[in-house]
Backbone as numpy.savetxt, mean C-alpha at the origin, in Angstrom:
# Nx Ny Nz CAx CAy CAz Cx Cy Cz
-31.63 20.85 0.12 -30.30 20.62 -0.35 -30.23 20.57 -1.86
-31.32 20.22 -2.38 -31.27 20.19 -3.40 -31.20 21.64 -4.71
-31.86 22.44 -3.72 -31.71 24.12 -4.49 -30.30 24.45 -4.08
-29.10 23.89 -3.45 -27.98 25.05 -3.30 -27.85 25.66 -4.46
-28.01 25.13 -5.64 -27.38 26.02 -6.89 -25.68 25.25 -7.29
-25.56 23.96 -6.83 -24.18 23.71 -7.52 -24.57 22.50 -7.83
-24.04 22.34 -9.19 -24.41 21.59 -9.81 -23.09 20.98 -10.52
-22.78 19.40 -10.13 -21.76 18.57 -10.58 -22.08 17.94 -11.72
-21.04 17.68 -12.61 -21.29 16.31 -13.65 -21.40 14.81 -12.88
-22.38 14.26 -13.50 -22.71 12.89 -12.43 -21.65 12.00 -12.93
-20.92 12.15 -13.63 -19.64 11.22 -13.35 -18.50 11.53 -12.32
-18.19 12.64 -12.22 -17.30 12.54 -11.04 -17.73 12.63 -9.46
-18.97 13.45 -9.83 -19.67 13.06 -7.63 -18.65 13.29 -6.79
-17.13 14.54 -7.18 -16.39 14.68 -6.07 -15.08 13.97 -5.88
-15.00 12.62 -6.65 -14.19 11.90 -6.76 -12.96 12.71 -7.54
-11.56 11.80 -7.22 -10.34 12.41 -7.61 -9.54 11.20 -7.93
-9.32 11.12 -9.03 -8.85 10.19 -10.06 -7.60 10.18 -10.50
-6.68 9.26 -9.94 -4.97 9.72 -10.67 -5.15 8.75 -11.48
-3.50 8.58 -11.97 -3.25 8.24 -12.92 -3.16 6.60 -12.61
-4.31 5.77 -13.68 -3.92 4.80 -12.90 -2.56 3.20 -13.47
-2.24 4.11 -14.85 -1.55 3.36 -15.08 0.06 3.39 -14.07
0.30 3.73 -12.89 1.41 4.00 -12.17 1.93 2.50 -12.42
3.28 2.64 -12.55 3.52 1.18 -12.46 5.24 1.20 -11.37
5.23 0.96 -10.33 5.87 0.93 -9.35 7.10 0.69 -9.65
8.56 0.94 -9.35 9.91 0.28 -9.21 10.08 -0.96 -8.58
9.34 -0.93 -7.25 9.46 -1.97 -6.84 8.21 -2.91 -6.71
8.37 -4.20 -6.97 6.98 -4.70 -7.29 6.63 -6.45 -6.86
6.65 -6.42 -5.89 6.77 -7.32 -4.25 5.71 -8.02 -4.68
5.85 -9.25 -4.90 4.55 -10.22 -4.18 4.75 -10.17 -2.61
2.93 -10.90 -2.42 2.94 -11.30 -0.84 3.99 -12.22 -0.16
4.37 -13.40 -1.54 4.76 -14.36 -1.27 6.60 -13.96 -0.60
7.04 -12.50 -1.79 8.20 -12.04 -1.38 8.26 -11.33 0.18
7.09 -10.54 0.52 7.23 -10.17 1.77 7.20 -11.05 3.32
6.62 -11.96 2.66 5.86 -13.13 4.23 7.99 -13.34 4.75
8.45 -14.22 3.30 9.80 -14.81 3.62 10.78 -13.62 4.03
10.20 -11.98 3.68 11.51 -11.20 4.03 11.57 -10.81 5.76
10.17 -10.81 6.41 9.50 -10.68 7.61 10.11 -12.53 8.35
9.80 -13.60 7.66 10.26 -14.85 8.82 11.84 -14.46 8.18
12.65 -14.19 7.28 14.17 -13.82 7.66 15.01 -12.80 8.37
13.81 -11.86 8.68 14.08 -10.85 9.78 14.12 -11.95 11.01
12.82 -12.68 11.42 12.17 -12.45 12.61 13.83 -14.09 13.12
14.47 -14.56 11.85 15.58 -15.73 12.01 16.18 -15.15 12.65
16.95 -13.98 11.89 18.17 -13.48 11.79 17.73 -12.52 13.66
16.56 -12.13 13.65 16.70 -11.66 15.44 16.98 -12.59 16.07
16.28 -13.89 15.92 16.53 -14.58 17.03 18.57 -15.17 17.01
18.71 -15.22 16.06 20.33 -15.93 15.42 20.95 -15.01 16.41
20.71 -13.74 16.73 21.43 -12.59 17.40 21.12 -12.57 18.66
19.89 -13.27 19.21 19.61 -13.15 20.51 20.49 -14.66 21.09
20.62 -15.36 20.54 21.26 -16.58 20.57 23.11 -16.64 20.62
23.65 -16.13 19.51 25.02 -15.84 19.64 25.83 -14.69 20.79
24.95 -13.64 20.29 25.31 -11.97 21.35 24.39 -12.01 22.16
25.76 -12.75 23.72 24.18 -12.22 24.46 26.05 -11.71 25.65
C-alpha cells in the first residue's frame, strides 16, 4: 500500500475543513430547548384535557 504512488500532505490525511468561524442566526442554549420541549409536551396535554 505503501508504493500506490499517491502521495498526500500530512496535514490534511483526506480531511475537509469548512469554515469554522460560521456563526448561526439562531443560537439556542440547552437550557432554551429542554423548556421549549416541557411547553410543548403542557400545551399537548392542556388540549387533551379541554378538547376531548
Amino acid at each position: 500500500m505503501a508504493d500506490s504512488g499517491v502521495n498526500m500532505p500530512s496535514g490534511l490525511g483526506g480531511l475537509v475543513r469548512f469554515k469554522e468561524e460560521y456563526q448561526s442566526k439562531f443560537n439556542l442554549s440547552p437550557v432554551h430547548v429542554v423548556v421549549f420541549i416541557l411547553l410543548l409536551v403542557v400545551f399537548r396535554i392542556a388540549l387533551g384535557i379541554f378538547i376531548k
